[in-house]
ZAMARGU-4260 file (C-alpha; in steps of 0.2 Angstrom, whole numbers, plus 5000, padded with zeros to 4 digits):
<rodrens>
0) 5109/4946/5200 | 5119/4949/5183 | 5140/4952/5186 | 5143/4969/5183 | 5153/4974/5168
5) 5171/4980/5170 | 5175/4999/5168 | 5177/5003/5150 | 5194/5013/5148 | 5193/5017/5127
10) 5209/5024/5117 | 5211/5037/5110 | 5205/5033/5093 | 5190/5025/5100 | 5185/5041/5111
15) 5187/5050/5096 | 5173/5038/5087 | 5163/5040/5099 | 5163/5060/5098 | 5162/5060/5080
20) 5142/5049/5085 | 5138/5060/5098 | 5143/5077/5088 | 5131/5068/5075 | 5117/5063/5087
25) 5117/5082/5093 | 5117/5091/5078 | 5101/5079/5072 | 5091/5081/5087 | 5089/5099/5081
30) 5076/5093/5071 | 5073/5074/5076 | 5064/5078/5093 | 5052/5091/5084 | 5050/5078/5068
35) 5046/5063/5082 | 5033/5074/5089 | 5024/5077/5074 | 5024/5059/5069 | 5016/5056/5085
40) 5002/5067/5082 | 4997/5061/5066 | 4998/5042/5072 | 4987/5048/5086 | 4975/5056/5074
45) 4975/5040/5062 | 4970/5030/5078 | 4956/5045/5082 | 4965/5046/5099 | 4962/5063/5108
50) 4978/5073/5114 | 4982/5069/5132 | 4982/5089/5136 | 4964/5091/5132 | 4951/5089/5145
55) 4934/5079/5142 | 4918/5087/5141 | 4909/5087/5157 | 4890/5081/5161 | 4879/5078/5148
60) 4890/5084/5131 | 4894/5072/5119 | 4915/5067/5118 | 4915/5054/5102 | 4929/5053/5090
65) 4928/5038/5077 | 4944/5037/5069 | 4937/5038/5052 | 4955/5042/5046 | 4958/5021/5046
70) 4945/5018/5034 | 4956/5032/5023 | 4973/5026/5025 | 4967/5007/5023 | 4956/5011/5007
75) 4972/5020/4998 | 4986/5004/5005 | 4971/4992/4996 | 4977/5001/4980 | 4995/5007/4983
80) 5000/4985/4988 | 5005/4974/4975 | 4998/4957/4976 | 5010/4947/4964 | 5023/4957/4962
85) 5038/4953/4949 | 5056/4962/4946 | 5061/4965/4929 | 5081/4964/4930 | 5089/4972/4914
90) 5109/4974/4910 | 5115/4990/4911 | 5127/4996/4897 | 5142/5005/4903 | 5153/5017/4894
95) 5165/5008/4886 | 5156/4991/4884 | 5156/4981/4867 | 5139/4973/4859 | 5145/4958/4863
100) 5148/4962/4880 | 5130/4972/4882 | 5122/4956/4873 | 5131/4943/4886 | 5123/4953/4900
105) 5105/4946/4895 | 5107/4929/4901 | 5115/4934/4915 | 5100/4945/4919 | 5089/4933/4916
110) 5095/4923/4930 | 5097/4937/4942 | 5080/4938/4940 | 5073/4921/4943 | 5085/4922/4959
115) 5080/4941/4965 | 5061/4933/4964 | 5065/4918/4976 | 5075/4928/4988 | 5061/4941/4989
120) 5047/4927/4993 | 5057/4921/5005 | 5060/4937/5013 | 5043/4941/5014 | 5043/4956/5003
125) 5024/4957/5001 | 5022/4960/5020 | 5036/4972/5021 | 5030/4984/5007 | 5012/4985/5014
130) 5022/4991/5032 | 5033/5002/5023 | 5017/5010/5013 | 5007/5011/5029 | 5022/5020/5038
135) 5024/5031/5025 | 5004/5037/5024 | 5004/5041/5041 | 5022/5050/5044 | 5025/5055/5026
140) 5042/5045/5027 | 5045/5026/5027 | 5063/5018/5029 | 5070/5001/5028 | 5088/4993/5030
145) 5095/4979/5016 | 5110/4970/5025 | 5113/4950/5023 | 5105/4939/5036 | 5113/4921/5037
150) 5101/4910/5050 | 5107/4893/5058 | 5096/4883/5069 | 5097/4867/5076 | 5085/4855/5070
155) 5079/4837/5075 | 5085/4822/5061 | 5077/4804/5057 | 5089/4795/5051 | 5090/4773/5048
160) 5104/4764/5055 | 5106/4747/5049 | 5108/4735/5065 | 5112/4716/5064 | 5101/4703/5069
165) 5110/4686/5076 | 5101/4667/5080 | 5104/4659/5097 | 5122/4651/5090 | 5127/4669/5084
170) 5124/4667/5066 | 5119/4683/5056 | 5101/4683/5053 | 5096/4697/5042 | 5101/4716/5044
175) 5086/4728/5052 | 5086/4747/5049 | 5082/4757/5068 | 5077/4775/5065 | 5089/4784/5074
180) 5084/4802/5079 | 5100/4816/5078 | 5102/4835/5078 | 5111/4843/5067 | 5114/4862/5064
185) 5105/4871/5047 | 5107/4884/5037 | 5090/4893/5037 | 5094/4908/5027 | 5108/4915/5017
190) 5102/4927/5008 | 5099/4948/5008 | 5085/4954/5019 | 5073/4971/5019 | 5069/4977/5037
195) 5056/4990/5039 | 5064/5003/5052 | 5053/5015/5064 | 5056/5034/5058 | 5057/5040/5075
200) 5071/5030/5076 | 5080/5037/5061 | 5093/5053/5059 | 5101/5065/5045 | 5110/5081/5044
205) 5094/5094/5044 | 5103/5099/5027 | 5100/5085/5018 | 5089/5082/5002 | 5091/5067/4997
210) 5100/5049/5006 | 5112/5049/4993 | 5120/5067/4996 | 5119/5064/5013 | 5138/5063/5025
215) 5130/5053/5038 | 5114/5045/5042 | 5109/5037/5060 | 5100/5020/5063 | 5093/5016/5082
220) 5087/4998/5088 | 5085/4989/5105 | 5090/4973/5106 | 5091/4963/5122 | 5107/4957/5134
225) 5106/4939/5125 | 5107/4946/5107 | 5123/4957/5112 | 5130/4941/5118 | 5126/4933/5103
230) 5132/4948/5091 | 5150/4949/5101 | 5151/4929/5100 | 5150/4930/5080 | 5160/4944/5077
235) 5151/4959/5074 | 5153/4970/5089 | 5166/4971/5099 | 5169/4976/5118 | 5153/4967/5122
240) 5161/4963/5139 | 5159/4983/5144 | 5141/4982/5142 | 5132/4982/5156 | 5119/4970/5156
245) 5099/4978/5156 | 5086/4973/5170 | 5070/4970/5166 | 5065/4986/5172 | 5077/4999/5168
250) 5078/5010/5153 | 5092/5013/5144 | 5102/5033/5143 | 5099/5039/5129 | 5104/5056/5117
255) 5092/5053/5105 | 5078/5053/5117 | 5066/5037/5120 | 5049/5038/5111 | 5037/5026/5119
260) 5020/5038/5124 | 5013/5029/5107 | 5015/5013/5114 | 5011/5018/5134 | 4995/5023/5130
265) 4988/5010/5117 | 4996/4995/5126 | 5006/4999/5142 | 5020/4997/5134 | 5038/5002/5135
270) 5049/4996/5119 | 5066/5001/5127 | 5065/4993/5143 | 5077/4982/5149 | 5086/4982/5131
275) 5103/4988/5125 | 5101/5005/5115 | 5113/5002/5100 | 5116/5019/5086 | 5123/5014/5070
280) 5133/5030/5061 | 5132/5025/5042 | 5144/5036/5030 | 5148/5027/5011 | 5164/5021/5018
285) 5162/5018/5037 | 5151/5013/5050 | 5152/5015/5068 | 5141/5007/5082 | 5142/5014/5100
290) 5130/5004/5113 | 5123/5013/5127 | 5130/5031/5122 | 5146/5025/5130 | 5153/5008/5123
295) 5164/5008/5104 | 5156/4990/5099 | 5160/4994/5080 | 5173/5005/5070 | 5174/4997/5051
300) 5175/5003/5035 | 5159/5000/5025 | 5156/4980/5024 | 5146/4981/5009 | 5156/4982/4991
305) 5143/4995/4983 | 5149/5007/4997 | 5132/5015/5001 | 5121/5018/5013 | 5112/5002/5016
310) 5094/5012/5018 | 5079/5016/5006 | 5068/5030/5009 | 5054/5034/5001 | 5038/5047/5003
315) 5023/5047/4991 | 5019/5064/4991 | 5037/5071/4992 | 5040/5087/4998 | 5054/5099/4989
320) 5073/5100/4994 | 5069/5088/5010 | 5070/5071/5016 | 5055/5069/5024 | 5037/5072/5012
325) 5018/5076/5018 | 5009/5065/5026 | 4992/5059/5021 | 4986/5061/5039 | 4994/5079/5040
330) 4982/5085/5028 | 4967/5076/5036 | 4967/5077/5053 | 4960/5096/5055 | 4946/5091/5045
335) 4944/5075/5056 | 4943/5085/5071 | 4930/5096/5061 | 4918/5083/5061 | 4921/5077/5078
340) 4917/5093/5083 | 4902/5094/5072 | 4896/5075/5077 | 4896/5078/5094 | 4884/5096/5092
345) 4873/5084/5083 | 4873/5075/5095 | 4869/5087/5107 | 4859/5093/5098 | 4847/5076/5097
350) 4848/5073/5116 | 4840/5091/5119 | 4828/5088/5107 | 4824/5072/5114 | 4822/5077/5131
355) 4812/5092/5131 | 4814/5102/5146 | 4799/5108/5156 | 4795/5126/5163 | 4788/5127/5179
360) 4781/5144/5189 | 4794/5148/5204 | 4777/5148/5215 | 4773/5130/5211 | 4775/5123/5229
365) 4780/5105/5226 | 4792/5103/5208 | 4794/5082/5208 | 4775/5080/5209 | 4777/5081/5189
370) 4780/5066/5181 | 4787/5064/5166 | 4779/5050/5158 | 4765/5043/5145 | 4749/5049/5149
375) 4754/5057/5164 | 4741/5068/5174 | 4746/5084/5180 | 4734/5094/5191 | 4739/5114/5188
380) 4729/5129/5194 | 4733/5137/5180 | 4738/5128/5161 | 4754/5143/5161 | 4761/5135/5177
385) 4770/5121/5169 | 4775/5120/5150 | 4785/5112/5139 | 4799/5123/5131 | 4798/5124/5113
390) 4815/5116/5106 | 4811/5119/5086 | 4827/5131/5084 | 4836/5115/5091 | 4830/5103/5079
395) 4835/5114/5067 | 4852/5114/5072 | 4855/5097/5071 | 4848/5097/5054 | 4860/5110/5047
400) 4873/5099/5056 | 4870/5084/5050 | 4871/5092/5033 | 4889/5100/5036 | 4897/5082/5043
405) 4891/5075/5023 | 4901/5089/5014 | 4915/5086/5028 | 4916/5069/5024 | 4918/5069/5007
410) 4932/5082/5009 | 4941/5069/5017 | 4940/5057/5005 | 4944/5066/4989 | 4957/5081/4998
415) 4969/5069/4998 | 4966/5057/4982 | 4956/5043/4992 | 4943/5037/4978 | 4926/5048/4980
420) 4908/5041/4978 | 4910/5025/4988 | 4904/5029/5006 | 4888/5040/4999 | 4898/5057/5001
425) 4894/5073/4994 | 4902/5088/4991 | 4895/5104/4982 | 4911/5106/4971 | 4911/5091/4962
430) 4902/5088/4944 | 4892/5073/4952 | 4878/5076/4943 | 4882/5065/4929 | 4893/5048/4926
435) 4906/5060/4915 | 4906/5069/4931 | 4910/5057/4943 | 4920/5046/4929 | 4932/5062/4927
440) 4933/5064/4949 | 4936/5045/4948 | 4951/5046/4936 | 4959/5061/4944 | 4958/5050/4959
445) 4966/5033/4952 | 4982/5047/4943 | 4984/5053/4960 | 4987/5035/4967 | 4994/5028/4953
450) 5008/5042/4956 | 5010/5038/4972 | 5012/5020/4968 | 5028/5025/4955 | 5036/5033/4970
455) 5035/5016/4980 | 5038/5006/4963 | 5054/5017/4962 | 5062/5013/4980 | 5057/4994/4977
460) 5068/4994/4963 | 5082/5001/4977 | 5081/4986/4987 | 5079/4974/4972 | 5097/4983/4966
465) 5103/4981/4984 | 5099/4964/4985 | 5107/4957/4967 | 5124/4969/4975 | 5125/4959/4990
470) 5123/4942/4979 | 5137/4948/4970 | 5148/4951/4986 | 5141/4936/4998 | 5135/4924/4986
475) 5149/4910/4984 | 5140/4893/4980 | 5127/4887/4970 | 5109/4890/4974 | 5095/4883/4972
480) 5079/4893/4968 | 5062/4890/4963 | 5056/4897/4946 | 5038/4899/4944 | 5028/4899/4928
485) 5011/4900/4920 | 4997/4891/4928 | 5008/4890/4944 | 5021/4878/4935 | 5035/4876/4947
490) 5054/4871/4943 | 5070/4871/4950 | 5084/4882/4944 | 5102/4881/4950 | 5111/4897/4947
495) 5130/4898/4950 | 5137/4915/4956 | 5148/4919/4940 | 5129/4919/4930 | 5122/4934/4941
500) 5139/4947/4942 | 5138/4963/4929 | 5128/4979/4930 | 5109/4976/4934 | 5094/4987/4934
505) 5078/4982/4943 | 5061/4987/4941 | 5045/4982/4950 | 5033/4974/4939 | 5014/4972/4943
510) 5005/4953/4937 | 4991/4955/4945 | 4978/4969/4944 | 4982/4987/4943 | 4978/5004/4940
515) 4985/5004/4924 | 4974/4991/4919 | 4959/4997/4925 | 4962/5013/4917 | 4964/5004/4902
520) 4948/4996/4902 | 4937/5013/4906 | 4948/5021/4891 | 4941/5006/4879 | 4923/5008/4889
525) 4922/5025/4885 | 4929/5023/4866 | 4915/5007/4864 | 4902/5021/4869 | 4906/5034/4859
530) 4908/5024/4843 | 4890/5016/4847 | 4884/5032/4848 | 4889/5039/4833 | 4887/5024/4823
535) 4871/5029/4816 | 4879/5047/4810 | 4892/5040/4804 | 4882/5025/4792 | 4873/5042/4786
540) 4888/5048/4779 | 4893/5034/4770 | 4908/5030/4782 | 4900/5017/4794 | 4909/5011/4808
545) 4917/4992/4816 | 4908/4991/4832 | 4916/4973/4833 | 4935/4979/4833 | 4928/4990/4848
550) 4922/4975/4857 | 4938/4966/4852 | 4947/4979/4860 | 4937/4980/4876 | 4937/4960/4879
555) 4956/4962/4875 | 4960/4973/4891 | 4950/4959/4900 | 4962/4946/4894 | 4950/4936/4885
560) 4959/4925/4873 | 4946/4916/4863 | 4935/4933/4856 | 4926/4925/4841 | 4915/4916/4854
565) 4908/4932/4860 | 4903/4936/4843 | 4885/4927/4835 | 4886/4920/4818 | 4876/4929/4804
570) 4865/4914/4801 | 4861/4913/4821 | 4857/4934/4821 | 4839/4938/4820 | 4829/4948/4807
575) 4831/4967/4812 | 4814/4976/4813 | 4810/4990/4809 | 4806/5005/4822 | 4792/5016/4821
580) 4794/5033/4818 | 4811/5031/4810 | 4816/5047/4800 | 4816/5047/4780 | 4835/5050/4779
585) 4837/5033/4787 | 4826/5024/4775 | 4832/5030/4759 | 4849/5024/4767 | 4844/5007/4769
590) 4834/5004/4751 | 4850/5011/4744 | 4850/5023/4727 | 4836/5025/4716 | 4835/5011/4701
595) 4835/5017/4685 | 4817/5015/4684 | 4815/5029/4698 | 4812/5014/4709 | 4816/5007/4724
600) 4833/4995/4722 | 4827/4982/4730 | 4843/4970/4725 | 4852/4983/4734 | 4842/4986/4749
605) 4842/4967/4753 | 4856/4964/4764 | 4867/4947/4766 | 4852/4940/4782 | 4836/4952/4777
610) 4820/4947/4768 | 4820/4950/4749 | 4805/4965/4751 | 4814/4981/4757 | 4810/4987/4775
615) 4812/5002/4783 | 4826/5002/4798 | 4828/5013/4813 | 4847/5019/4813 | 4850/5003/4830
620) 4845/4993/4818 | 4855/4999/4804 | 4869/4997/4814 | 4863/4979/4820 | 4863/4975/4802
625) 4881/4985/4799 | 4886/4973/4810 | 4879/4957/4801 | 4888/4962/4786 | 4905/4963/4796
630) 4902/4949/4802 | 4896/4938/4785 | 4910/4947/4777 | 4923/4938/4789 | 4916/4921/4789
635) 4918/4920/4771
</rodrens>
């Protein structure tokens, strides 16, 4: 059995931190316990789970509920994660600062950029942002903590001792090298670190707008007995001895009120049991930690030098003058439960159609002498004693059903900006009828994501400035980073803490594909097939277009580099041929103006790759040979 703790007797300056975190822990619940129920609900909706309060159909009725709300939520995260991200770290001009001064600060961001790039690989960013996102779709509010994380293990060495080898007379024969195996203890990581926190376990003054106007914010976790002992051991908390140590099975007393249905129902779980419940109250000059409502186990001023909160909270669809925005679920989940309820009738609806029920006289003496089967014999006095009932209405029904989940279904995936068209949807109020039509829904779609996306871009660039902050403060000996460049050239850079202090700005910058660039390409698509639509016009108005610097544009947003090879030579092209029924305009075009002999120019006519005799061209063939002319044109 663990020793029991001795009685905790705080002063009077400690009682009065831990009033000021209770007093905050109370005046957040106002709204936390309401907000944590919400949360709840929409996670049980993106999981298709049914609310424990509602009682299952009984006997025959159908009781499915697919969670078509995953397929959602995962279709919009493939288009809100980046895959390669880079940060983009610019000097800030102050007031005050010379050119000379603003200048010197581009090296120096330079480096801080090569080193915000290794730090964030080997935080793991990639996988954090995707959990911040996915929080943030279902609960409309993601957070994470940036703090510096300093890792030691003890690792196994191989090392070779040199050993002396003697004769029988003991002479020195030669000198052998043993492997010697060691432990020594190594510095794992030194470095800032991004943690995704849980909303539910996250508080503010109900009359904040914004992290950055906020007095105070709260941050929960549980840890275990062994990493209290290990906190108290390195210096963070203190009092560590007036904690009582947590059995297995006991749950810790809480203000903020445990949240663990979501985890009971999906995995039998309970995230607070037998851990140590720790509350964190932030300010931008202090921080207090109480443990188990009851024990001061911190009372600082604010370790970190850019004196702010260290948190990032972010929403994509962010609601006015609050903290927390809309949640993608929040605005799906009533049409969800629509089509559950609409699936199910169909259903219904088909197993009454398919089991036809059978009418049988009251004065029929013995009912089970029916069988229902293939080419079954029933013997009746009269044909009207057993029938079956007529179910057409009910076919019917699951017709007009079936018709109503299809509309319902795409209203789930373009309400909300998920991208439209791709799981054979339908809804009456789009222009689907043509590729404009569905090009137009397509883009609105991609604008509405691609917003979104800026709103994450905009808090990555938070923890990027936090991170390069804590360099400045922590970072006290040279390090080591590796740099990569094109082609997945690697290199090693070694950056000393003066090249990375000064005023920074960090973006997030996208290497791999994107919206943007996708967006780019059906903008040049869309140009290419405009101007090859109106080529033929325009060549009749003496004002003929370049088709190939509309192809050079398009293969550009592909990132092609070597163009010319897409391109034929004029020698290589083939004759153009002429189309029947091709109007007169376009032949008097092609032979050019009269000669003076009221004859056909024939000199002119002939173009740089056409046989001497004029022909008559239909306008795709004007403006293959257009093209021919370009081309020649340029190669000589």
């Amino acid at each position: 059995m663990a020793k029991s703790a001795p009685k905790y007797n705080p002063n009077a300056k400690d009682q009065e931190a831990i009033k000021r975190v209770r007093d905050c822990v109370n005046e957040g619940k106002r709204w936390h316990n309401s907000f944590a129920r919400r949360v709840e609900r929409r996670y049980e909706a993106w999981r298709g789970l049914l609310p424990d309060n509602q009682d299952p159909p009984t006997g025959w009725r159908s009781n499915q509920h697919p969670p078509y709300l995953i397929n959602i939520v995962e279709g919009m995260l493939a288009s809100l994660e980046e895959e390669n991200p880079t940060w983009n770290v610019r000097p800030r001009a102050l007031p005050g600062m010379s050119m000379e001064e603003a200048l010197a600060g581009v090296d120096a961001a330079e480096l801080a950029g090569f080193l915000l790039g290794h730090q964030m690989r080997i935080d793991g960013f990639s996988e954090k942002a995707g959990a911040l996102a996915h929080q943030d779709l279902i609960a409309g509010l993601t957070i994470g903590k940036v703090y510096w994380l300093k890792k030691e293990a003890s690792r196994s060495t191989l090392t070779e001792k040199p050993q002396m080898v003697y004769d029988e007379a003991g002479g020195t024969i030669d000198i052998a090298y043993m492997l010697e195996e060691g432990k020594t203890l190594t510095t794992m990581r030194d470095d800032p670190t991004l943690e995704v926190r849980d909303v539910r376990d996250w508080m503010y003054p109900e009359a904040a707008i914004s992290i950055e106007s906020a007095p105070w914010v709260i941050g929960r976790t549980f840890i275990s007995n062994r990493t209290l002992e290990l906190m108290g051991d390195l210096g963070v908390y203190q009092n560590v001895k007036y904690m009582e140590p947590k059995r297995m099975d006991e749950k810790p007393q809480s203000d903020m009120g445990v949240v663990s249905d979501r985890e009971q129902r999906l995995r039998q779980a309970d995230r607070s049991r037998g851990m140590h419940e720790i509350i964190e109250l932030w300010t931008d000059g202090r921080v207090i930690t109480v443990g188990n409502n009851e024990v001061l186990l911190r009372n600082d001023v604010n370790p970190f030098r850019h004196g702010k909160k260290p948190f990032v909270v972010c929403s994509a669809i962010p609601d006015l003058f609050q903290i927390p925005g809309i949640s993608v679920i929040e605005g799906l989940a009533a049409m969800q439960e629509m089509l559950w309820t609409l699936t199910n009738m169909r259903l219904d609806a088909t197993r009454i159609a398919s089991n036809v029920i059978t009418l049988i006289r009251g004065d029929v003496d013995d009912t089970e002498q029916y069988e229902w089967a293939p080419e079954a014999q029933w013997i009746v006095p009269d044909p009207n004693a057993v029938k079956v009932m007529d179910m057409g209405p009910v076919a019917a029904a699951a017709a007009s059903t079936l018709q109503a989940e299809g509309l319902l279904r795409g209203d789930i995936q373009n309400v909300m900006g998920g991208l439209p068209f791709t799981g054979s949807t339908q809804s009456q109020t789009l222009p689907t009828q043509t590729a404009t039509g569905v090009s137009i829904i397509t883009n609105i779609a991609q604008a509405i994501l691609a917003r979104r996306k800026g709103q994450y871009q905009r808090m990555y660039g938070k923890v990027g400035q936090m991170f390069l902050e804590l360099d400045q403060q922590f970072l006290r000996e040279d390090r080591l980073v590796e740099v990569f460049g094109e082609g997945g050239a690697r290199r090693w850079l070694e950056i000393h803490p003066i090249d990375i202090q000064g005023e920074f700005d960090v973006q997030l910058e996208v290497t791999g594909e994107s919206l943007m660039r996708q967006e780019k390409r059906a903008e040049n698509q869309a140009l290419l097939t405009t101007a090859m639509q109106s080529q033929p016009i325009m060549a009749q108005s003496g004002s003929p277009l370049n088709l190939r610097r509309f192809w050079e544009k398009l293969l550009d947003s592909y990132g092609v580099p070597d163009k010319a090879t897409y391109f034929m030579a004029p020698s290589q092209q083939a004759p153009p041929t002429a189309a029947p029924g091709t109007p007169p305009q376009a032949q008097a075009l092609q032979q050019g103006p009269p000669s003076p002999g009221g004859g056909t120019n024939e000199a002119l006519a002939a173009g740089p790759t056409s046989p001497s005799a004029p022909i008559s061209l239909s306008p795709a063939a004007s403006q293959q040979r257009q093209l021919a002319k370009v081309g020649a044109g340029r190669a000589a």
